[in-house]
C-alpha positions as CSV (number, residue, x, y, z in Angstrom):
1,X,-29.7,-5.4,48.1
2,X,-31.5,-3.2,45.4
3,X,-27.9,-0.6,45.7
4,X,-25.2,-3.2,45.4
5,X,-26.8,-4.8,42.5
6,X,-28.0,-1.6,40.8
7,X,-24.1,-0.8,41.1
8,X,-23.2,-4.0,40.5
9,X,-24.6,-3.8,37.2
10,X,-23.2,-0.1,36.7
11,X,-19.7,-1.5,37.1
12,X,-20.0,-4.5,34.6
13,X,-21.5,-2.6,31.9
14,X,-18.5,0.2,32.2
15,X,-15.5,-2.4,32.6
16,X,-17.3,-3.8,29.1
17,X,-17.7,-0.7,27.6
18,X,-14.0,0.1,28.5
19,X,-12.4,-3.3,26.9
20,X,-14.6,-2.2,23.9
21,X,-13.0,1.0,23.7
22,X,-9.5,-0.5,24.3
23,X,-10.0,-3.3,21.6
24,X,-10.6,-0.8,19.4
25,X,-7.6,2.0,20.1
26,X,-5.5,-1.4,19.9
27,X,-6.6,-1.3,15.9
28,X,-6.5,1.9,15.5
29,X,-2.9,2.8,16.8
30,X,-1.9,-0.3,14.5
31,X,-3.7,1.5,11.4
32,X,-1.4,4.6,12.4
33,X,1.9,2.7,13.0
34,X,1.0,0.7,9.3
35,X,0.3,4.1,7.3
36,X,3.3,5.4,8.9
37,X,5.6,2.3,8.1
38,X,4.3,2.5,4.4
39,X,5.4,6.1,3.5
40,X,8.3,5.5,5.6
41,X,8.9,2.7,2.9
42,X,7.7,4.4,0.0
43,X,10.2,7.5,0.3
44,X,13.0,4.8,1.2
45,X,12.0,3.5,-2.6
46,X,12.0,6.4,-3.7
47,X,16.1,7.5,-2.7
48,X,16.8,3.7,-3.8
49,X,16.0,5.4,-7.3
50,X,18.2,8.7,-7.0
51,X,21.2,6.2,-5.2
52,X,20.7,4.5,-9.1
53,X,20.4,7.4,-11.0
54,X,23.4,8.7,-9.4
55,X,25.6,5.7,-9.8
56,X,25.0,6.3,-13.9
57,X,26.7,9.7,-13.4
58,X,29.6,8.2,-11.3
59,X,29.7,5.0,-13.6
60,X,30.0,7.4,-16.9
61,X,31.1,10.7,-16.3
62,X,29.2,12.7,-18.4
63,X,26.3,12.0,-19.3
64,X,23.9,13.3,-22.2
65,X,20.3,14.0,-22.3
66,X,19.4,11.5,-24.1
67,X,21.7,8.6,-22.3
68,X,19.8,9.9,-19.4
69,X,16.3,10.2,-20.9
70,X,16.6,6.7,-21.6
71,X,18.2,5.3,-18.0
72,X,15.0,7.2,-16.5
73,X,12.0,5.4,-18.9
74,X,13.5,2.4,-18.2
75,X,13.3,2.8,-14.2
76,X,9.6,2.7,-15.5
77,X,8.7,5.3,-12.8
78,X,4.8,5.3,-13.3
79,X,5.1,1.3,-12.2
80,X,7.9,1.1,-9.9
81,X,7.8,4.8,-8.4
82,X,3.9,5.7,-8.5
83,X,3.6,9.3,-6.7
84,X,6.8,11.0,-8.0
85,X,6.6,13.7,-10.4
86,X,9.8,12.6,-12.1
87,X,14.1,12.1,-11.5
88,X,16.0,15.4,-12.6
89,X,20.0,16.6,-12.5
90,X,20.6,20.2,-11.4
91,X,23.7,20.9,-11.9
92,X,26.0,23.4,-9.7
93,X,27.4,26.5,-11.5
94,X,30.0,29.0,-10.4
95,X,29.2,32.5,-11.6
96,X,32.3,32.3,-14.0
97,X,30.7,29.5,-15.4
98,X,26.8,30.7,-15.9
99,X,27.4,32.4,-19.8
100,X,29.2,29.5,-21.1
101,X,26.7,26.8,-19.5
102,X,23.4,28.7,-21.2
103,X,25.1,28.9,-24.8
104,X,26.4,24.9,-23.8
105,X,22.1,24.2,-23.6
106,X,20.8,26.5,-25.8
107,X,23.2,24.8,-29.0
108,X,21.3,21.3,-27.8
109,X,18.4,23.0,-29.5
110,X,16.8,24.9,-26.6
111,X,17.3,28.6,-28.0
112,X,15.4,30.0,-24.7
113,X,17.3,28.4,-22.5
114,X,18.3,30.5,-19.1
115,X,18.6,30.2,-15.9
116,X,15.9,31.8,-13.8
117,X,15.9,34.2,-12.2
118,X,17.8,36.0,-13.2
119,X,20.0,38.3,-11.4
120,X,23.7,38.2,-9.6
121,X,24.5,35.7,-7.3
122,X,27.3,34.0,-5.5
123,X,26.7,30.2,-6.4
124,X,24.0,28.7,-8.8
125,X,22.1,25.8,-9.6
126,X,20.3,24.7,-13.2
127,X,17.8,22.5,-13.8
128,X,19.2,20.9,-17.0
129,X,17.6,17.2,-16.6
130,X,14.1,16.0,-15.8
131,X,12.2,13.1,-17.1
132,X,9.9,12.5,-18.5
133,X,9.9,15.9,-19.7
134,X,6.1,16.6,-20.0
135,X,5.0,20.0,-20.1
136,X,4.6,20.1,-16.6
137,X,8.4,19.3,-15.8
138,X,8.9,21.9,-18.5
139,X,7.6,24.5,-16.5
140,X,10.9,23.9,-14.4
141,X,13.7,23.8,-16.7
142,X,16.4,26.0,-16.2
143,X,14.7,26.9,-12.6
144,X,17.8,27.4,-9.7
145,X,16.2,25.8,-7.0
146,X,19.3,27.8,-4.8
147,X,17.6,30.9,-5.1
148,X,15.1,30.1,-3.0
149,X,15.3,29.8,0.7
150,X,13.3,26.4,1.6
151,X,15.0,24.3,-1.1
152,X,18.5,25.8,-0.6
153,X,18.5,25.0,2.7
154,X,17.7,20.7,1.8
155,X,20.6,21.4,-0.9
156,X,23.3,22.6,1.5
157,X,22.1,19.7,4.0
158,X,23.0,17.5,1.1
159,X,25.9,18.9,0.0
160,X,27.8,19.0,3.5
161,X,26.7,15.8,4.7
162,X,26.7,14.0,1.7
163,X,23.7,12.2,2.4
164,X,19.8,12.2,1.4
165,X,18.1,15.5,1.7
166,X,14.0,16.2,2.0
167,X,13.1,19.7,1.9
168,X,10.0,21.4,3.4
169,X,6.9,22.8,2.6
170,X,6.6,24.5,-1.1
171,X,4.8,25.0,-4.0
172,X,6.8,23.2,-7.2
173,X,7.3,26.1,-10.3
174,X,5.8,22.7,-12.3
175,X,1.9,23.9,-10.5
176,X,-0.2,25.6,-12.9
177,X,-3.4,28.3,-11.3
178,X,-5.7,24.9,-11.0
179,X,-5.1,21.9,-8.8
180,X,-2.3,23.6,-6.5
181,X,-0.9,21.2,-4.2
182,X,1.9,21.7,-1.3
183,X,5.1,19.6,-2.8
184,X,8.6,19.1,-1.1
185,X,11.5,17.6,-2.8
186,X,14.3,15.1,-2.2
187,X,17.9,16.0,-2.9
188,X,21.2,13.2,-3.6
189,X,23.9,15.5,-4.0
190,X,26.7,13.9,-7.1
191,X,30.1,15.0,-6.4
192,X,33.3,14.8,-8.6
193,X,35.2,12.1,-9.0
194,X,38.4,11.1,-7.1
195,X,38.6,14.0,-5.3
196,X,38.9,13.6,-0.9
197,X,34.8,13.9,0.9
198,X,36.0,13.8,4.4
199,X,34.8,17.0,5.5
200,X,32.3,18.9,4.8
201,X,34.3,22.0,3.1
202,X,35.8,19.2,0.7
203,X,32.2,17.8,-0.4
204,X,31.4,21.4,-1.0
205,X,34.5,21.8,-3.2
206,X,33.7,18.6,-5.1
207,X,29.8,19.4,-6.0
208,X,28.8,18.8,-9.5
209,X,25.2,19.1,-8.8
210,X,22.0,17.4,-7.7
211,X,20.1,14.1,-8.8
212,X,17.0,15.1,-7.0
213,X,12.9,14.3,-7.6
214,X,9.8,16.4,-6.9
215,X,6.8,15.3,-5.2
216,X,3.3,16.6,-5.0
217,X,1.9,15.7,-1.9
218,X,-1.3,14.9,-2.7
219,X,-0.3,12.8,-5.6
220,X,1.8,10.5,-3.6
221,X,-0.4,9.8,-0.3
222,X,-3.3,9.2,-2.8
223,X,-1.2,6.7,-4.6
224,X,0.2,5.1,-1.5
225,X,-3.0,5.0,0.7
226,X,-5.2,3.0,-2.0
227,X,-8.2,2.7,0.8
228,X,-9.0,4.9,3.5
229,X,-8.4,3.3,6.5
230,X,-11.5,1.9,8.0
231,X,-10.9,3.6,11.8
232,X,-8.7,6.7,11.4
233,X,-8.1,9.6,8.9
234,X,-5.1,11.6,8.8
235,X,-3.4,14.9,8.6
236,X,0.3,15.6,6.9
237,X,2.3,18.7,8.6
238,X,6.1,19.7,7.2
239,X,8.2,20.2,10.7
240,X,7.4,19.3,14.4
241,X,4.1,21.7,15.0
242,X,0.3,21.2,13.6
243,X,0.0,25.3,12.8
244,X,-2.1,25.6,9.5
245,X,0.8,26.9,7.2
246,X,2.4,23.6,7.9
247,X,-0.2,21.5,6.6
248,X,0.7,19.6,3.4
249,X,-2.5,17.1,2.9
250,X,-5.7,16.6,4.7
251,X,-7.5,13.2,4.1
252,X,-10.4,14.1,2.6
253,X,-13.4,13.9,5.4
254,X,-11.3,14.2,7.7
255,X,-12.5,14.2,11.3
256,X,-11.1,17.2,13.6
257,X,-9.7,16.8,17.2
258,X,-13.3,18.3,18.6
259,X,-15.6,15.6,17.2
260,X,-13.2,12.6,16.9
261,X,-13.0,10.3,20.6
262,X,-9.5,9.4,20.0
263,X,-6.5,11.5,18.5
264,X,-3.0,10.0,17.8
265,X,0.3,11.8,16.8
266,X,3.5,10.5,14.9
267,X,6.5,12.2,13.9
268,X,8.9,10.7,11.7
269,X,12.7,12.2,10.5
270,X,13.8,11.9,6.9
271,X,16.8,13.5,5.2
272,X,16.8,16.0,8.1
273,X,13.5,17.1,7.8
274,X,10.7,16.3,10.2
275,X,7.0,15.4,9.0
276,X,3.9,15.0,11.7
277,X,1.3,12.9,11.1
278,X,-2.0,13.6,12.8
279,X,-4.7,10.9,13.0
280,X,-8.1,11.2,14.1
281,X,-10.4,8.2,15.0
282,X,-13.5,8.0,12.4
283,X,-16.5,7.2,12.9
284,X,-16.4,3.4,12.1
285,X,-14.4,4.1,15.3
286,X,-17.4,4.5,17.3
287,X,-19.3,1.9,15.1
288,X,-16.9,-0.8,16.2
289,X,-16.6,0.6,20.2
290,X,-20.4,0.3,19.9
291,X,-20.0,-3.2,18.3
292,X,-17.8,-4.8,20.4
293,X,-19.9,-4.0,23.5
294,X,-22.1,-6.2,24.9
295,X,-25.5,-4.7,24.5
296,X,-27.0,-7.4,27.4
297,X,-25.3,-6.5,30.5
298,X,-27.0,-3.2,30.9
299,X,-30.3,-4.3,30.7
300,X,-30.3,-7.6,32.1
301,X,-28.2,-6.3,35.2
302,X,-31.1,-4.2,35.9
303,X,-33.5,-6.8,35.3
304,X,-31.4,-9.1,37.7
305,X,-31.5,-6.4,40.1
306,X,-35.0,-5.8,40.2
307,X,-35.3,-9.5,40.5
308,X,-33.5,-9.7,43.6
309,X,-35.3,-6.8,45.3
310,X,-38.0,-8.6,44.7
311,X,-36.9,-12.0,45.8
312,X,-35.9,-10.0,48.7
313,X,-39.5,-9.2,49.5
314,X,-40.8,-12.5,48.7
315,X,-38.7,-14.7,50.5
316,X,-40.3,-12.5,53.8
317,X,-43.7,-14.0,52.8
318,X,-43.1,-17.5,51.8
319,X,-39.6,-19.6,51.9
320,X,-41.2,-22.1,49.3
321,X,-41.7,-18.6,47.2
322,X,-38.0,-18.2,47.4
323,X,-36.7,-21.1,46.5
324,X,-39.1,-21.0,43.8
325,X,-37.9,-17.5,42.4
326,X,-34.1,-18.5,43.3
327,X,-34.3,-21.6,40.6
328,X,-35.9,-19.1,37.9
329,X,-33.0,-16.5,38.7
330,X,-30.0,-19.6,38.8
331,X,-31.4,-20.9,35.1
332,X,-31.1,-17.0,33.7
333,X,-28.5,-16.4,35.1
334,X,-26.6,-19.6,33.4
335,X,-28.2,-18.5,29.9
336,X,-26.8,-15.1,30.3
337,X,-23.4,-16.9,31.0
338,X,-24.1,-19.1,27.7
339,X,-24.9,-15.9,25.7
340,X,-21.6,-14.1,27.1
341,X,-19.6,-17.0,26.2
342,X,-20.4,-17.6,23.2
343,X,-20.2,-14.2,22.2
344,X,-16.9,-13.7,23.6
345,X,-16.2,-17.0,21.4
346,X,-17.1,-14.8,18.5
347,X,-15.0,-12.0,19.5
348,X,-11.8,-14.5,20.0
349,X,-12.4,-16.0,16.3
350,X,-12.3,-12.6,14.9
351,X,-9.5,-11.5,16.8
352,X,-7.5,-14.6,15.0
353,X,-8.9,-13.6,11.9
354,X,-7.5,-10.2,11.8
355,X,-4.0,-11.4,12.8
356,X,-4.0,-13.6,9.9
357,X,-4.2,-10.8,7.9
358,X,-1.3,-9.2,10.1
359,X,1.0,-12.1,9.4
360,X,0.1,-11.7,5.5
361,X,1.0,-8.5,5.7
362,X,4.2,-9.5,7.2
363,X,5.1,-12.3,5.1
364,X,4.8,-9.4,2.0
365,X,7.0,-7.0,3.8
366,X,9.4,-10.1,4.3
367,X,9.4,-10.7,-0.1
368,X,9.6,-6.8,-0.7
369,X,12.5,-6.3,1.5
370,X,14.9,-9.6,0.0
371,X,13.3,-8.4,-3.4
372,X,14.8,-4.9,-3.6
373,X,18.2,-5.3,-3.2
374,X,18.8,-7.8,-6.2
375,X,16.5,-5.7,-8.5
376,X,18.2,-2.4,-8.0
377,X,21.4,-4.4,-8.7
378,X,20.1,-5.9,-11.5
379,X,18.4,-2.8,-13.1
380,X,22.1,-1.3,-12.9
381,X,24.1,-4.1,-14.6
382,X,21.8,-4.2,-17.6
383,X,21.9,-0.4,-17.9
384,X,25.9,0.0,-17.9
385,X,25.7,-3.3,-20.5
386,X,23.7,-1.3,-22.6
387,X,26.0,1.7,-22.7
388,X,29.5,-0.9,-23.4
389,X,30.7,-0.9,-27.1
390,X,30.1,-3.8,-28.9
391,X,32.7,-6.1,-27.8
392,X,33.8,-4.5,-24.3
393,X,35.4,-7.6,-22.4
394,X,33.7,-6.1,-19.0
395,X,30.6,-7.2,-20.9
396,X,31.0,-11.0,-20.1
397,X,31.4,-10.2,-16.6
398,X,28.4,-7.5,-16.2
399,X,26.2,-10.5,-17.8
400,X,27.4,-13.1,-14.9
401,X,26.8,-10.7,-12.2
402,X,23.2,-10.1,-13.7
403,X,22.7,-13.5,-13.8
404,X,23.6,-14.0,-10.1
405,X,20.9,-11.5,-9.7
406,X,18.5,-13.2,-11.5
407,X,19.2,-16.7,-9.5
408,X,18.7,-15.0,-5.8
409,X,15.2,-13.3,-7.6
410,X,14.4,-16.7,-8.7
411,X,15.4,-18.4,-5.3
412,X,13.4,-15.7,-3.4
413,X,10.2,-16.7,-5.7
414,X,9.9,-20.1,-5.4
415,X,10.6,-20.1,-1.7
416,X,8.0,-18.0,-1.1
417,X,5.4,-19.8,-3.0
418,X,6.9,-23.4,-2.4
419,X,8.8,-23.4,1.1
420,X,8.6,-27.4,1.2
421,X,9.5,-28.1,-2.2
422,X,13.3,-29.4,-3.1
423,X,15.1,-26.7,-4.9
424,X,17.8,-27.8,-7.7
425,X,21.2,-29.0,-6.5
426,X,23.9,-28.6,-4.7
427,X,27.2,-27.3,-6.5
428,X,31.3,-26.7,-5.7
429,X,31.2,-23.2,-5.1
430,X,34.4,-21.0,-4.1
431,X,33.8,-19.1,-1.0
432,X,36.4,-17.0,-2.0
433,X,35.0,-16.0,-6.0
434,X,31.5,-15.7,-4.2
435,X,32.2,-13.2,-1.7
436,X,34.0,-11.0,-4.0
437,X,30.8,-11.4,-6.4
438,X,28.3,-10.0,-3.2
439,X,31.2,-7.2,-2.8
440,X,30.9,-5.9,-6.2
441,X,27.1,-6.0,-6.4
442,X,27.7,-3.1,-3.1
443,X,30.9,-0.9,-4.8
444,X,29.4,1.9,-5.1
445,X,28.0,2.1,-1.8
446,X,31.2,1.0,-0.6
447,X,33.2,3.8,-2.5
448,X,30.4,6.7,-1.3
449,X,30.8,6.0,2.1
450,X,35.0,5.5,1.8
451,X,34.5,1.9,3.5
452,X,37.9,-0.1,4.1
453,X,37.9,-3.6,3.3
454,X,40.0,-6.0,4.4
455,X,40.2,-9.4,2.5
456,X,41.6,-12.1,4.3
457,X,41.0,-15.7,2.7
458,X,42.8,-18.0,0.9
459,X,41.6,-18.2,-3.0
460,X,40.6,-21.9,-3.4
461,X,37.9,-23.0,-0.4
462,X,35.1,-24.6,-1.5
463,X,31.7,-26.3,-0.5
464,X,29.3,-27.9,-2.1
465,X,26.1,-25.8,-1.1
466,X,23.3,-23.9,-3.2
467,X,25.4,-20.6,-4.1
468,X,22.4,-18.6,-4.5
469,X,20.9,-19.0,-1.2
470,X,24.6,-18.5,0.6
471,X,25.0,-15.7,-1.0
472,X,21.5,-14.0,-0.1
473,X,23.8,-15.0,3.5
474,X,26.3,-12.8,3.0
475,X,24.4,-10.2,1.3
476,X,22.0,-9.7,4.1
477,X,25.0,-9.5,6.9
478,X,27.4,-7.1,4.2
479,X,24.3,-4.9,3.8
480,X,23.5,-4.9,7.9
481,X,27.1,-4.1,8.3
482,X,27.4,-1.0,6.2
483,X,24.2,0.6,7.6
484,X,25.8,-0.3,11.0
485,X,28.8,1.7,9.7
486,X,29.8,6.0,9.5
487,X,31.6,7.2,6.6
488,X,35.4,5.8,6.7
489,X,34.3,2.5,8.5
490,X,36.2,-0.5,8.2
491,X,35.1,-3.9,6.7
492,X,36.8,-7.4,7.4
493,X,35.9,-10.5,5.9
494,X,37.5,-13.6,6.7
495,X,37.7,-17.3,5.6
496,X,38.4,-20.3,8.0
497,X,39.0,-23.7,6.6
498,X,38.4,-26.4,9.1
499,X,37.7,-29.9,9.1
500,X,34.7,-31.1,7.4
501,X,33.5,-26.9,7.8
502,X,34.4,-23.7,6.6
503,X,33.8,-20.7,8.8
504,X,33.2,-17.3,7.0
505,X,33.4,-13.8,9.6
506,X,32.1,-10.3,8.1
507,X,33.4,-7.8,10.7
508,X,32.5,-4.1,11.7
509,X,33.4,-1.3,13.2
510,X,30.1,0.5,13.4
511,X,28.0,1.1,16.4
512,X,27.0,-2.1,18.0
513,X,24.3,-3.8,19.2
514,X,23.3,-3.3,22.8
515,X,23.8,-6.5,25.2
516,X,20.1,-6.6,26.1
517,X,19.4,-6.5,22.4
518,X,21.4,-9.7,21.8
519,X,18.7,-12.0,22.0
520,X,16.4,-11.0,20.0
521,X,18.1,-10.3,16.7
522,X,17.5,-13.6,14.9
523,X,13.8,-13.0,15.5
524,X,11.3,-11.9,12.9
525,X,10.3,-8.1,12.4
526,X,12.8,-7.1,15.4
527,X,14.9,-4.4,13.9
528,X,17.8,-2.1,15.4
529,X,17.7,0.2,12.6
530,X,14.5,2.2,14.4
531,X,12.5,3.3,11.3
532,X,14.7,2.2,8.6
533,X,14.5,-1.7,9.0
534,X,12.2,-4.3,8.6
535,X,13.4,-6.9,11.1
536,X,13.7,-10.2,8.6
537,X,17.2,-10.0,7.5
538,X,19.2,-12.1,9.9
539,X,16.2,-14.0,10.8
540,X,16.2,-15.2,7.0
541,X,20.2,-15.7,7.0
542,X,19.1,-17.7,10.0
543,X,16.3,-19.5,8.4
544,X,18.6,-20.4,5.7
545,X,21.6,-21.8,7.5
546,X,19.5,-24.1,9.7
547,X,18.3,-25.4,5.9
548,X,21.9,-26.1,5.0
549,X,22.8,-27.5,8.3
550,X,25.0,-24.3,9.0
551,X,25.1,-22.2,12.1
552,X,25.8,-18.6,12.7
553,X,27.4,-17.1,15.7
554,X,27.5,-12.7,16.6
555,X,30.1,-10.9,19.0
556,X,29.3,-7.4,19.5
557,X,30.1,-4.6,21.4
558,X,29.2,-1.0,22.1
559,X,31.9,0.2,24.0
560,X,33.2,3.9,23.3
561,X,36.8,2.7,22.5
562,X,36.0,-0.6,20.3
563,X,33.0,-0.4,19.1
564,X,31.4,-3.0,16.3
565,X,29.9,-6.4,15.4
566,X,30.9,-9.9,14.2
567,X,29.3,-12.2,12.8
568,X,30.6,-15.7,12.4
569,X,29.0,-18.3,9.6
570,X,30.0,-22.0,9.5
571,X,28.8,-23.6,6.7
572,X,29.4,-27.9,6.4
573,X,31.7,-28.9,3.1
574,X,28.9,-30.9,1.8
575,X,28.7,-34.4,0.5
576,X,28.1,-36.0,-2.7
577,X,29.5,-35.8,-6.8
578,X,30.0,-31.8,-6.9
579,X,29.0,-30.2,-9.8
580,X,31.5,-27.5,-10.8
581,X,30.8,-23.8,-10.1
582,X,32.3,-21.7,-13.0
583,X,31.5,-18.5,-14.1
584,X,29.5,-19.6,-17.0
585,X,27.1,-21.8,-14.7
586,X,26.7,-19.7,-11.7
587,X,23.5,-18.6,-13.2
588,X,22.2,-22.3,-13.4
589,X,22.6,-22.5,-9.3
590,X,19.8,-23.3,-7.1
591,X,16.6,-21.3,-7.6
592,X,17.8,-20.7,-11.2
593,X,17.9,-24.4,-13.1
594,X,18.8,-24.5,-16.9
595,X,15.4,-23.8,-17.9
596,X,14.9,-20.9,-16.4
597,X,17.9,-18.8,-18.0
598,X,16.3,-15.7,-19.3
């Protein structure tokens, strides 16, 4: 008897220690997949602002130093970018072109002006912008990033595939002999102007340069980890292996794989360069393991067991002794049970706790991710207005489209902060002016990847809906669709009038989504995109349409031979007195009411 409750008590107390333990890896693989999410986000942020910069080159040709000093201290960088060292142009040189290029920049009033190093080469680069232009960035002006192996090989990454480029491990020329830190930097490549991009021999024909930025390492992951997390610490390698020349940032304290209990890796792809992140459980780790197991089962299983041996014994001396010893036993027995439950109680109550905290976190993720689109949008309107002569007549229609901008930002506020409240009217929109208005806000992305588009709807369908929040619609599903689409995809958007409804289809011809996938789409913070998506896009198109008594349909396929996605929205006609939708009150729609025009 003594044995099988000795071992009794031997199993309890390790099936507890082992939910401890798991309970607690649960947290600490969520602290790694959260760190990893944020500077997954961050560096998405931060080639949002070199897909900007570069649209000011495409939008204006040339472009001076000083058009572009300004462009970059309004992006605000220290606010809206905190960890980069700055936004620069390089620009591509032929050797032909090297002499005149350094007397071009040295008559701007840099008599010093070279490009370094010096020496004979077959191909060039300069770096002839880079703001702000502290004495730091100094340090690299007129540097040719080509000349050295690590960057060139991001730059000729970029410049063939005409994508985002992250190189790997070096040491920026803006370090001085104190503070060095490991850097790597991100590369857009800006190519000429109406000239074919289909291959890659053609991009490299039609480089004009670079709009790249420079990080320090250690700068950024202190500015994107604000707190340490409480259970793991971290280590940052540049490629697929953990050897010590790879190693870009240690957290400081960091544990080591010898002394920590748990060890997690996680390897992440951007712009063709892979990072490793390598986590080590801390020792709050072992603080909460220790916490969440219940101290009690160890010592009163042996108690118990000692008991019962010597119930055992007693009950061969006296049976009224037993029954005795038995009661005493039952009654601890049930207050052990009380203590158990009501501890596991506890337990339960913080687990709820922490996933309110989750959901928060989601719920922010959800703002950030409608927020970013119409800012970056906006940010570029104002700038090109700014740059128009006085009395441009594309200046009229720049201010509309920032207005638009300004109603989805406002829309996006106050249902976040007041999701019951009625929001403005309704107004007679045309389908037709408004889904030419979301296809403008995306030219440029439109025109970089060579995207058909084919326009098939009459000019004069209305509804009387709140434009602002259809629109957010149709931006979502247009922005899901070019992701969803290679360079040279092709783009259909069709409108349907029927009865008392009109029926709006965006069309693709990009990869697909899987049948098994189907399902879950319209559900919050499930994402196709892998690394590169949220997951609350079509369930806030969704969201909306079930608030304006729509519906939205998706036919999709994955097949090698027809490949692509549809999406069907049916929006009702609406009832009431419309209240007309021109171009001079778009701005006053829904989620942007008179009294809030800027």
């Amino acid at each position: 008897m003594l044995l099988i409750s000795l071992a009794a008590t031997l199993w309890a107390w390790r099936s507890n220690q082992k939910q401890a333990f798991e309970r607690a890896r649960t947290r600490f693989h969520n602290e790694v997949e959260r760190t990893r999410r944020a500077i997954l986000f961050r560096l998405e942020v931060y080639e949002d602002g070199l897909y900007g910069t570069r649209s000011l080159f495409e939008a204006n040709g040339d472009v001076t130093r000083e058009v572009f000093r300004e462009y970059i201290e309004n992006l605000k960088l220290e606010q809206r970018y905190p960890g980069i060292q700055g936004i620069g142009f390089s620009q591509y040189l032929k050797p032909e072109e090297l002499n005149a290029h350094i007397a071009a920049v040295r008559r701007e009033g840099f008599p010093n002006y070279t490009v370094r190093p010096e020496g004979d080469r077959e191909e060039y680069t300069s770096i002839v912008y880079l703001e702000p232009f502290d004495w730091r960035n100094q340090r690299a002006f007129g540097y040719d990033m080509f000349s050295e192996p690590v960057r060139q090989k991001a730059m000729e990454y970029a410049r063939s595939t005409g994508t985002t480029a992250v190189s790997g491990k070096v040491i920026l020329v803006q370090e001085t002999n104190t503070d060095v830190q490991p850097g790597f930097l991100m590369y857009l490549p800006l190519y000429r102007k109406g000239v074919p991009l289909e291959t890659a021999e053609q991009r490299r024909s039609a480089l004009r340069g670079y709009i790249y930025s420079p990080f320090r390492v250690g700068d950024l992951l202190k500015e994107l980890i604000q707190e340490r997390p409480p259970l793991a610490t971290f280590e940052f390698y540049a490629g697929e292996t953990t050897d010590p020349e790879s190693l870009m940032y240690r957290m400081q304290a960091s544990a080591s794989a010898a002394s920590s209990r748990l060890t997690e890796l996680s390897r992440f792809e951007v712009g063709g360069q892979t990072w490793t992140l390598r986590f080590f459980s801390s020792p709050e780790f072992d603080a909460l393991v220790s916490e969440n197991t219940n101290q009690f089962i160890l010592p009163a299983g042996l108690a118990i067991s000692f008991l019962l041996f010597g119930i055992t014994i007693s009950i061969a001396q006296t049976e009224r002794r037993a029954l005795r010893l038995a009661d005493e036993i039952t009654a601890r027995l049930r207050e052990s049970e009380r203590s158990i439950l009501a501890l596991n109680e506890e337990l339960t109550d913080a687990l709820y706790r922490s996933e309110k905290l989750a959901i928060t976190g989601r719920l922010m993720a959800t703002v950030a991710h409608e927020i970013n689109n119409p800012l970056e949008a906006l940010m570029n309107l104002l700038y090109v207005l700014q740059t128009l002569p006085p009395g441009d007549p594309r200046a009229k229609e720049y201010v509309r489209q920032a207005q638009d901008q300004l109603a989805i930002l406002s829309n996006i506020s106050r249902q976040t902060l007041a999701p019951y409240r009625a929001a403005g009217f309704p107004v007679a929109t045309n389908i037709s002016e408004l889904l030419d208005d979301v296809l403008s806000v995306f030219r440029a992305k439109l025109m970089a990847l060579n995207i058909q588009v084919e326009r098939q709807y009459p000019p004069s369908v209305q509804v009387t809906i709140y434009p602002s929040e259809l629109r957010q619609v149709f931006t979502n599903l247009l922005a899901n669709a070019l992701d969803a689409m290679d360079r040279g995809g092709r783009l259909a958007i069709a409108v349907e009038s029927r009865n008392e409804e009109v029926a709006v289809s965006i069309s693709d011809n990009g990869c697909g989504i899987a049948p098994e996938r189907m399902q879950s789409i319209f559900e919050p913070f499930f994402t196709t995109k892998g690394d590169k998506g949220v997951g609350v896009g079509l369930w806030i198109v969704k969201t909306i349409l079930s608030k304006l008594g729509g519906t939205i349909d998706v036919q999709s396929s994955t097949a090698a031979h027809d490949h692509g996605t549809k999406f069907t929205v049916v929006v009702p006609r609406g009832a009431g007195e419309p209240v007309a939708y021109s171009s001079a009150q778009k701005a006053r729609s829904p989620g942007n009411p008179p009294g809030n025009l800027p």
